[in-house]
PDB file with one MODEL, atoms N, CA, C and O in Angstrom:
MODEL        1
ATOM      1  N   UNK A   1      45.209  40.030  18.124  1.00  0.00           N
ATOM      2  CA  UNK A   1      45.305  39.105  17.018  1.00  0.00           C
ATOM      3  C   UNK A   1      44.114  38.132  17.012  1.00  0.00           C
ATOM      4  O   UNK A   1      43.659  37.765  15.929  1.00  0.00           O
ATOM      5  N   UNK A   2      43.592  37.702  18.157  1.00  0.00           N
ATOM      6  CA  UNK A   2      42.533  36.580  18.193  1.00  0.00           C
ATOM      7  C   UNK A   2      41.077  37.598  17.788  1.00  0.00           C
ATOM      8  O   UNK A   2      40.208  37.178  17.025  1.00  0.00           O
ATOM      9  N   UNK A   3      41.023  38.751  18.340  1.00  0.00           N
ATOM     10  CA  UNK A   3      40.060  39.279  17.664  1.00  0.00           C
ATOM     11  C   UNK A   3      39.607  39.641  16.818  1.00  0.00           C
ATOM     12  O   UNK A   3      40.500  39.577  15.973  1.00  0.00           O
ATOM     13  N   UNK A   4      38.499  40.143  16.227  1.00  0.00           N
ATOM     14  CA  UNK A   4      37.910  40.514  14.260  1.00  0.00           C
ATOM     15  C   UNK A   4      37.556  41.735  14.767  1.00  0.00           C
ATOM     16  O   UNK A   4      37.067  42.199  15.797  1.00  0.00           O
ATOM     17  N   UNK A   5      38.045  42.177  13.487  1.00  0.00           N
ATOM     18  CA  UNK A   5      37.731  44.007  13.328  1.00  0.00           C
ATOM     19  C   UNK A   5      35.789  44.007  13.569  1.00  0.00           C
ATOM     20  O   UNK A   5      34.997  43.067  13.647  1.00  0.00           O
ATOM     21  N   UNK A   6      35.602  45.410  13.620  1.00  0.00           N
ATOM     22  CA  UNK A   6      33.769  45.430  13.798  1.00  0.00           C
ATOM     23  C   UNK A   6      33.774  45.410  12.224  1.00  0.00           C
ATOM     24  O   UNK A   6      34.694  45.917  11.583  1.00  0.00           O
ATOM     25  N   UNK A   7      32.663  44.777  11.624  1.00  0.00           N
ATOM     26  CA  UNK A   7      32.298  44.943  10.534  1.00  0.00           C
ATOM     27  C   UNK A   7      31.254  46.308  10.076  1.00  0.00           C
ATOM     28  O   UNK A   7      30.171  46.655  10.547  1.00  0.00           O
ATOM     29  N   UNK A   8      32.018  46.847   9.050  1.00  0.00           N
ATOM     30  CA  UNK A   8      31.643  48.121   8.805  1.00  0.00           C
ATOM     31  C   UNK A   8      30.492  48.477   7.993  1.00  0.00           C
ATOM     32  O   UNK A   8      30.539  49.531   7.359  1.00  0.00           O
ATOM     33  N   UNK A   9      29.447  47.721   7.931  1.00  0.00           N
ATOM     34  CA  UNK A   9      28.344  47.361   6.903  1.00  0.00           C
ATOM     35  C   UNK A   9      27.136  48.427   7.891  1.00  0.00           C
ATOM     36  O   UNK A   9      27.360  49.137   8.871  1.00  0.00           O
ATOM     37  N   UNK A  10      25.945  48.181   7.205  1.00  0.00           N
ATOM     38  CA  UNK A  10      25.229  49.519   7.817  1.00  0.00           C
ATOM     39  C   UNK A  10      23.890  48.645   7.985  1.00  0.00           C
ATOM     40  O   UNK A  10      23.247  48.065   7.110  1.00  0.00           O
ATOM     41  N   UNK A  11      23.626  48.737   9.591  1.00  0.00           N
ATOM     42  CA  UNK A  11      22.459  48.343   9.740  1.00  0.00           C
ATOM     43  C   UNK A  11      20.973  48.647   8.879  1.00  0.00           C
ATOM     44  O   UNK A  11      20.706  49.701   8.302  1.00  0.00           O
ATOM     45  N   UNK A  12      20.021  47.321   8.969  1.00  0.00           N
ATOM     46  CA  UNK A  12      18.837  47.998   8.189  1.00  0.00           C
ATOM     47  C   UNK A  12      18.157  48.050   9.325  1.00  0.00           C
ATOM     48  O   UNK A  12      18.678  47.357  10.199  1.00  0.00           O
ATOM     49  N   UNK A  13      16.940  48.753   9.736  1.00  0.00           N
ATOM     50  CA  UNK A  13      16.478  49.386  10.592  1.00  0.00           C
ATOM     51  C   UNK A  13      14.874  49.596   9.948  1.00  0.00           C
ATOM     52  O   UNK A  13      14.677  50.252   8.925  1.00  0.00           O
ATOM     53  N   UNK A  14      13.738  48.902  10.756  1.00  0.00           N
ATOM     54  CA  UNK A  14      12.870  48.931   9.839  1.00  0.00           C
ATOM     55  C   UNK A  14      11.915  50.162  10.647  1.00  0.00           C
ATOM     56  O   UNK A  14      12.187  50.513  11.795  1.00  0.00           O
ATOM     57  N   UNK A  15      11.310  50.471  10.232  1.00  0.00           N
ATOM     58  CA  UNK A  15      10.514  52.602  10.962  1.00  0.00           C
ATOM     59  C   UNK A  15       8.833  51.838  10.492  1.00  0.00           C
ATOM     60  O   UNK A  15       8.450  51.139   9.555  1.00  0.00           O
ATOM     61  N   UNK A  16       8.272  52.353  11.552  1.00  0.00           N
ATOM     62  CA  UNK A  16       6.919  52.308  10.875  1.00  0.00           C
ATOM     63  C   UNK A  16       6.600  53.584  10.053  1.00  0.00           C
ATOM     64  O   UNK A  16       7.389  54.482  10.345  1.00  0.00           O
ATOM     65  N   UNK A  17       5.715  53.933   9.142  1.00  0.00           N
ATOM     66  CA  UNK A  17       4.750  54.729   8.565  1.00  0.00           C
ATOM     67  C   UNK A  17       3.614  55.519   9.324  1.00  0.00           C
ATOM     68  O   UNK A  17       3.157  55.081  10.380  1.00  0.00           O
ATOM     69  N   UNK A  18       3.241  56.515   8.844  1.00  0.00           N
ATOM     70  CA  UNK A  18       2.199  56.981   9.377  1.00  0.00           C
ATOM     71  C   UNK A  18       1.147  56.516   9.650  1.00  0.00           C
ATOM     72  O   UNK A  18       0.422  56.720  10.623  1.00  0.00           O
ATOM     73  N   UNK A  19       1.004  55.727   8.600  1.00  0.00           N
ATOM     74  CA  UNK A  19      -0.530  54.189   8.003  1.00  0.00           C
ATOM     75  C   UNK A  19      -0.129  53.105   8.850  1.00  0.00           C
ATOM     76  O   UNK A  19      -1.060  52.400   9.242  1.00  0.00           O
ATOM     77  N   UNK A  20       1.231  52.739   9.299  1.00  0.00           N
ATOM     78  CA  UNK A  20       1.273  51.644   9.503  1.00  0.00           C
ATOM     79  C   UNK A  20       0.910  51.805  11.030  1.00  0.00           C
ATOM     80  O   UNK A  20       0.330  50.846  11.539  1.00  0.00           O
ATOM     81  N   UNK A  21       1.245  53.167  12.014  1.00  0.00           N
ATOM     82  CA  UNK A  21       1.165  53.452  13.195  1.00  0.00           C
ATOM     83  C   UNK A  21      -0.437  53.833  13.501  1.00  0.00           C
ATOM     84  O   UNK A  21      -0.772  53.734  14.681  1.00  0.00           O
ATOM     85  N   UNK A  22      -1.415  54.243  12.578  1.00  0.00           N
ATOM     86  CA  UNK A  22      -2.644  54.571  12.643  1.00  0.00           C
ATOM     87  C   UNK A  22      -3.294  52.986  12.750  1.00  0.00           C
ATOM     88  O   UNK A  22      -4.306  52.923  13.449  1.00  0.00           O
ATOM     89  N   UNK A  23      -2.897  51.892  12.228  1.00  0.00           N
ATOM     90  CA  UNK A  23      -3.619  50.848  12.068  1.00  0.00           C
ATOM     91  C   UNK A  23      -3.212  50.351  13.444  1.00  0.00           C
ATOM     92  O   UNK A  23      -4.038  49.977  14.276  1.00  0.00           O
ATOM     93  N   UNK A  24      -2.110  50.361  13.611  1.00  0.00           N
ATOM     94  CA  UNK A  24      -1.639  50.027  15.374  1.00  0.00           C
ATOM     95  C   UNK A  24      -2.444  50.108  16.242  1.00  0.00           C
ATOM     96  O   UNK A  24      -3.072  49.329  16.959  1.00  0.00           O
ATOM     97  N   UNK A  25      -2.311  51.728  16.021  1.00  0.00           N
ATOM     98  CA  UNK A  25      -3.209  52.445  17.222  1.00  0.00           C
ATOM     99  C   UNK A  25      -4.862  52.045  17.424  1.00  0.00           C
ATOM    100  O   UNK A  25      -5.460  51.751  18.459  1.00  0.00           O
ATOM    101  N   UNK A  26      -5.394  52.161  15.917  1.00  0.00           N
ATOM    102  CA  UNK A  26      -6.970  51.537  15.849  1.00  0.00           C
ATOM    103  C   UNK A  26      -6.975  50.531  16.823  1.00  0.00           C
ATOM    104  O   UNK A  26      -8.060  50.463  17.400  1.00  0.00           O
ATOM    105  N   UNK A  27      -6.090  49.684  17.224  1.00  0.00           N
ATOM    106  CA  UNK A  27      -6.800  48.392  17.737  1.00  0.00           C
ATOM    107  C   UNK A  27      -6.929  48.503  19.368  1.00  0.00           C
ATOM    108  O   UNK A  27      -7.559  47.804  20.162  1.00  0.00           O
ATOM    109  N   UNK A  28      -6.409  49.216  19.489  1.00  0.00           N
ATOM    110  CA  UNK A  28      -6.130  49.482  21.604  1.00  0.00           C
ATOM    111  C   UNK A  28      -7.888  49.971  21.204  1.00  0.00           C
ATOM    112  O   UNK A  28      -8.268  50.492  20.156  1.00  0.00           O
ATOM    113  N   UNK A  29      -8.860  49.542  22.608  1.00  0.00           N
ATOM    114  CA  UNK A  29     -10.072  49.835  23.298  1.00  0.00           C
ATOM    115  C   UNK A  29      -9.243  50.863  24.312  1.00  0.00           C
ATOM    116  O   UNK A  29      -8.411  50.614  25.185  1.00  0.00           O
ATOM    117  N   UNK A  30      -9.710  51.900  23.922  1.00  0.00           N
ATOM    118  CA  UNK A  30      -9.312  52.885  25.379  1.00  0.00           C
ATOM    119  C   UNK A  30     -10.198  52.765  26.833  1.00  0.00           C
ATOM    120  O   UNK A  30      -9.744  53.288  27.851  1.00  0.00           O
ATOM    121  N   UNK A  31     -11.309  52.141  26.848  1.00  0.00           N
ATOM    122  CA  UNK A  31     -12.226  52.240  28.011  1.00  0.00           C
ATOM    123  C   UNK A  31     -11.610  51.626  28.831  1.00  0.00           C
ATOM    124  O   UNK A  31     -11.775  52.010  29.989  1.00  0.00           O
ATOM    125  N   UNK A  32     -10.552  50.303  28.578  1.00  0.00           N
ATOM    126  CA  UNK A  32     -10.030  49.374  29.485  1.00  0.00           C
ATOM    127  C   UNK A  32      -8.878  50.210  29.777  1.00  0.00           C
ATOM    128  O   UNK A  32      -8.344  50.809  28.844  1.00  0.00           O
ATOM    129  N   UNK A  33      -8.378  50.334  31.101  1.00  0.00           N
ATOM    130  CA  UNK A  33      -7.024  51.190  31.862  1.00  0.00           C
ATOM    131  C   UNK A  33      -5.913  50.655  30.901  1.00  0.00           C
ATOM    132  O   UNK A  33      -5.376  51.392  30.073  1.00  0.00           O
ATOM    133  N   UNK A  34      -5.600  49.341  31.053  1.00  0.00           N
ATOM    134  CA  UNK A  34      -4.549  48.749  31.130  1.00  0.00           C
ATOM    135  C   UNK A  34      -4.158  48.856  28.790  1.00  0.00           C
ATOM    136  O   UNK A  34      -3.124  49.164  28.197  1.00  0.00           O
ATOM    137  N   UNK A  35      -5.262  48.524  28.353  1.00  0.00           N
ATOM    138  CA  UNK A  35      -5.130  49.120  26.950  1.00  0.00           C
ATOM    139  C   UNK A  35      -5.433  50.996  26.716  1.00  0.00           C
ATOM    140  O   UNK A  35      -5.454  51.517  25.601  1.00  0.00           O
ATOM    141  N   UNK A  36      -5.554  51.447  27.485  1.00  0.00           N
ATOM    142  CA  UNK A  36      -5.565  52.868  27.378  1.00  0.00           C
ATOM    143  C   UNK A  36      -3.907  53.393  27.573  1.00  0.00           C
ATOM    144  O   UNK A  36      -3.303  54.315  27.024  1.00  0.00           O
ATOM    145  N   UNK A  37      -3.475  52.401  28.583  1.00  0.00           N
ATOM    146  CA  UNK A  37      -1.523  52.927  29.122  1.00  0.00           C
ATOM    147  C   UNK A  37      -0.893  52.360  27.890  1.00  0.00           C
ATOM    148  O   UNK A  37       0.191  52.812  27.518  1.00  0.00           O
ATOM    149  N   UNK A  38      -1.444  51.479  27.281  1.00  0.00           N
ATOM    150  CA  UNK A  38      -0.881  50.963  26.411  1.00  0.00           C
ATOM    151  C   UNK A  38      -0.669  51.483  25.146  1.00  0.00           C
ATOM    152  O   UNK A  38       0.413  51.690  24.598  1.00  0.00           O
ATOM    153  N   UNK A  39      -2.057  51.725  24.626  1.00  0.00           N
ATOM    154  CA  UNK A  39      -2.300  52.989  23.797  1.00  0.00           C
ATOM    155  C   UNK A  39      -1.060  54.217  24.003  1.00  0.00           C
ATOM    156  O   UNK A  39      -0.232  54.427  23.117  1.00  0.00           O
ATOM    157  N   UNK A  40      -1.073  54.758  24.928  1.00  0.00           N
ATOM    158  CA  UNK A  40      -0.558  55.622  25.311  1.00  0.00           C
ATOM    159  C   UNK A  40       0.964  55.641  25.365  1.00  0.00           C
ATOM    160  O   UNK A  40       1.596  56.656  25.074  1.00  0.00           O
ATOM    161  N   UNK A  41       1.495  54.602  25.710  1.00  0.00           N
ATOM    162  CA  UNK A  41       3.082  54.297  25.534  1.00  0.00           C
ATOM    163  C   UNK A  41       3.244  54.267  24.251  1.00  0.00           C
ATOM    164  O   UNK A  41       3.885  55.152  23.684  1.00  0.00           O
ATOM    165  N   UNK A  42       2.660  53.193  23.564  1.00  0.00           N
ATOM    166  CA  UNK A  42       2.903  53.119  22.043  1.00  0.00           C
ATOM    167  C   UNK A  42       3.219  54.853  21.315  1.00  0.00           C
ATOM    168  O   UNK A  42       4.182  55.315  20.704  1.00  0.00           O
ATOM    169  N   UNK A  43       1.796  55.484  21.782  1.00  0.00           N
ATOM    170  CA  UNK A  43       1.613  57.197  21.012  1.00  0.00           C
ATOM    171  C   UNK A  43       3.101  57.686  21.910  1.00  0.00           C
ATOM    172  O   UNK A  43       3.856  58.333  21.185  1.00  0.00           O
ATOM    173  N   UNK A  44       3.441  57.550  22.848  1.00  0.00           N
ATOM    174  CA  UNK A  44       4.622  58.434  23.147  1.00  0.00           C
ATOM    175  C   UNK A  44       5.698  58.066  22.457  1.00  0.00           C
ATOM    176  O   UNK A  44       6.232  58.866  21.688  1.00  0.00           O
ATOM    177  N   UNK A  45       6.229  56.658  22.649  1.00  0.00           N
ATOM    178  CA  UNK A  45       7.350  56.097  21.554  1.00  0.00           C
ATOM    179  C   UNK A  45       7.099  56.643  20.645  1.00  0.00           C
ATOM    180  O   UNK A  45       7.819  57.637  20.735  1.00  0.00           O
ATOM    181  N   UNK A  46       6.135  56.791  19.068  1.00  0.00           N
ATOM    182  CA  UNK A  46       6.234  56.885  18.478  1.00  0.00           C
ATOM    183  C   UNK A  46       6.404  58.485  18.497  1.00  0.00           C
ATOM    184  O   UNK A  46       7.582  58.697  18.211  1.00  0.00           O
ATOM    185  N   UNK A  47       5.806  59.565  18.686  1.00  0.00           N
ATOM    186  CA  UNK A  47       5.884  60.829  18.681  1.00  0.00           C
ATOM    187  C   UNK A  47       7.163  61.400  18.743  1.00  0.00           C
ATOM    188  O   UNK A  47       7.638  62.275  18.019  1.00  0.00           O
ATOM    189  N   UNK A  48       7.932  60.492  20.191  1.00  0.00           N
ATOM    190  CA  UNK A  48       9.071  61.099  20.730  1.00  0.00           C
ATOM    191  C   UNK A  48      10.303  60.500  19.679  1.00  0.00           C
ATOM    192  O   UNK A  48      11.225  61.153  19.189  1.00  0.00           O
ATOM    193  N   UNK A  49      10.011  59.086  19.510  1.00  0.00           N
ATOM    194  CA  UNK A  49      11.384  58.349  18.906  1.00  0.00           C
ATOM    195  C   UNK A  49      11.914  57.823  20.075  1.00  0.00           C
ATOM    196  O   UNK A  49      12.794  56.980  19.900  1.00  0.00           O
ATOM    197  N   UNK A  50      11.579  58.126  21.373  1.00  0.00           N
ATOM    198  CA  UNK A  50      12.814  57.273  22.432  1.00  0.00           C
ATOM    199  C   UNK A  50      12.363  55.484  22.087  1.00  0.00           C
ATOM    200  O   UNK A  50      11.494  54.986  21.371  1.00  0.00           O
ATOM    201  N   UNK A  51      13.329  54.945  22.902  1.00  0.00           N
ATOM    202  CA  UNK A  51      13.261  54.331  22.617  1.00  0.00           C
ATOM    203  C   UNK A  51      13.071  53.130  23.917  1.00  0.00           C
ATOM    204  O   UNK A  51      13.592  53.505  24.968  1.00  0.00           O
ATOM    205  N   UNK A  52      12.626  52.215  23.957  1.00  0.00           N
ATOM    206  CA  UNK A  52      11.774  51.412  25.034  1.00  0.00           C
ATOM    207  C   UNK A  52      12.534  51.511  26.146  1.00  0.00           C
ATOM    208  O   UNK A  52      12.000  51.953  27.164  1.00  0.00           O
ATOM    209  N   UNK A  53      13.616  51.207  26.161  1.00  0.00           N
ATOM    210  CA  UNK A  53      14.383  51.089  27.728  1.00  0.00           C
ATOM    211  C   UNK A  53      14.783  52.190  28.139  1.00  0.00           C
ATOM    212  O   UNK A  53      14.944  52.284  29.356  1.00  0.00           O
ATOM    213  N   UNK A  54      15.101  53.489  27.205  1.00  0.00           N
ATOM    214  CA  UNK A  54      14.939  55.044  27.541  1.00  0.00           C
ATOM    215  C   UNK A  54      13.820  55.539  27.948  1.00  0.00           C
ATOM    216  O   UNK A  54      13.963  56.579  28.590  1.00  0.00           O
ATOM    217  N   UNK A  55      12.464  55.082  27.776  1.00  0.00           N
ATOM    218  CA  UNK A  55      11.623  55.445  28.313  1.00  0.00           C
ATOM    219  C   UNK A  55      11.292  54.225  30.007  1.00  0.00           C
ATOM    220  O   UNK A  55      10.291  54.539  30.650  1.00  0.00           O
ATOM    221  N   UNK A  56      11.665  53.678  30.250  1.00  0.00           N
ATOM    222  CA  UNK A  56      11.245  53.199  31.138  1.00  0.00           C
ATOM    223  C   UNK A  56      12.627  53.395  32.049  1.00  0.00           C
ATOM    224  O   UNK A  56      12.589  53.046  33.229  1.00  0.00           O
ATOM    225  N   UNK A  57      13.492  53.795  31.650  1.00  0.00           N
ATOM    226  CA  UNK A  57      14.527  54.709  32.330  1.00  0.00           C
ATOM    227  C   UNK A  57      13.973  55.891  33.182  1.00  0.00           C
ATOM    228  O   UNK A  57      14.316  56.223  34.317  1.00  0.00           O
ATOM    229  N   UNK A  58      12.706  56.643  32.078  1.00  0.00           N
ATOM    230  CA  UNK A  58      12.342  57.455  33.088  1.00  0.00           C
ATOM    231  C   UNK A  58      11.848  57.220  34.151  1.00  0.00           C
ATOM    232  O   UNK A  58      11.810  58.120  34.989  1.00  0.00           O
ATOM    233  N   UNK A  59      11.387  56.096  34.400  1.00  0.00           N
ATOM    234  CA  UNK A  59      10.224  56.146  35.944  1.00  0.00           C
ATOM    235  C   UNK A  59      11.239  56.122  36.652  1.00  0.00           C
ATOM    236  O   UNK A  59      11.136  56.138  37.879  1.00  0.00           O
TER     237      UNK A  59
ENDMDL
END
């Protein structure tokens, strides 16, 4: 009785674009390690869809 039902409404959920993930990516310098892993996480999230704490689940 003290509790509320879940509300049944539908999350909005915002996705990047193809354009919007290319402009991302432009900005990482790959020569530096630490923006190259970075680079690189970003391109896997996006490719795969996992999602941040699923991927760092893997290590």
């Amino acid at each position: 009785m003290k509790t509320k039902s879940i509300p049944k409404g539908k999350a909005v959920v915002a996705y990047w674009n193809k354009k919007q993930f290319e402009k991302v990516i432009s900005q990482f310098c790959i020569d530096d390690y630490h923006e190259y892993f970075c680079f690189m996480m970003i391109w896997f999230y996006f490719m795969t869809g996992v999602r941040v704490g699923e991927a760092l689940a893997l290590k």
